[in-house]
C-alpha positions, 0 to 999 in steps of 0.5 A, spaced: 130 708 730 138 708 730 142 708 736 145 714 737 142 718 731 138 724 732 132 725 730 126 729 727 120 728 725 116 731 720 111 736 723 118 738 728 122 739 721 116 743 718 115 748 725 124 749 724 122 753 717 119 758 721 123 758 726 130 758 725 129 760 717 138 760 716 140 756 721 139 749 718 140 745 712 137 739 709 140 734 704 136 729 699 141 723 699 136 719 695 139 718 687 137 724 683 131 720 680 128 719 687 129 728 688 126 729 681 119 726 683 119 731 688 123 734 696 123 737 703 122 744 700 129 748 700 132 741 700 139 739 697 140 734 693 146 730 696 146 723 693 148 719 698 155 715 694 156 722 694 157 725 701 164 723 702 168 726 697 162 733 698 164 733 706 167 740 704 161 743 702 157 741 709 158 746 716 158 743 721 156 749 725 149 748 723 144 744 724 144 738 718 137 735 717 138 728 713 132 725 708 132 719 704 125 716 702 125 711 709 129 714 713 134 708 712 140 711 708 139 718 711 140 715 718 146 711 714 149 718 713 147 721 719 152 716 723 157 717 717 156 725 718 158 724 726 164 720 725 166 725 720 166 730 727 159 733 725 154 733 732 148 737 729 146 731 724 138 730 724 135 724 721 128 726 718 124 720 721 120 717 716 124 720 710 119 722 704 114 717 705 112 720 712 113 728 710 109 726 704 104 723 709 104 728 714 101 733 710 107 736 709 108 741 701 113 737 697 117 741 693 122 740 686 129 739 689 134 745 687 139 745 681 146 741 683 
């Protein structure tokens, strides 16, 4: 979709939550009214105004999956995320619309 950001798809997404169970993170960068109707099961909320001043809470040893509703803003912040020095950055292709659609469990976001 974007140039130079990677990208996972839903079915992809889904199959890592078996396989690598700690080994990744997902962050949620839609605004909290978006996460509260429901998420990618074990998602973070990370409203996409706020990942720069929240940089300090992402491990750049681990791979990161990123999702907004599309997959517009979350491949945004996947780009911001590698300028900042991040490499294992995923854009979910699609965002929500293509997890919900693939069948995939959606799931209420975790507390803040």
């Amino acid at each position: 979709m974007y140039w130079n950001i990677k990208e996972i798809d839903a079915p992809d997404l889904a199959e890592w939550y078996d396989r690598k169970a700690e080994g990744f993170r997902v962050i949620d960068v839609r605004e909290m009214n978006e996460i509260s109707r429901g998420t990618v099961p074990g998602a973070d909320p990370m409203p996409m105004a706020t990942v720069p001043v929240r940089l300090n809470e992402l491990d750049k040893h681990k791979d990161l999956v990123v999702v907004c509703r599309s997959g517009a803003r979350s491949a945004q912040v996947c780009m911001y995320l590698q300028q900042q020095g991040f490499e294992r950055v995923y854009n979910l292709r699609g965002g929500m619309i293509a997890w919900a659609s693939s069948g995939q469990q959606v799931a209420l976001p975790r507390a803040v």
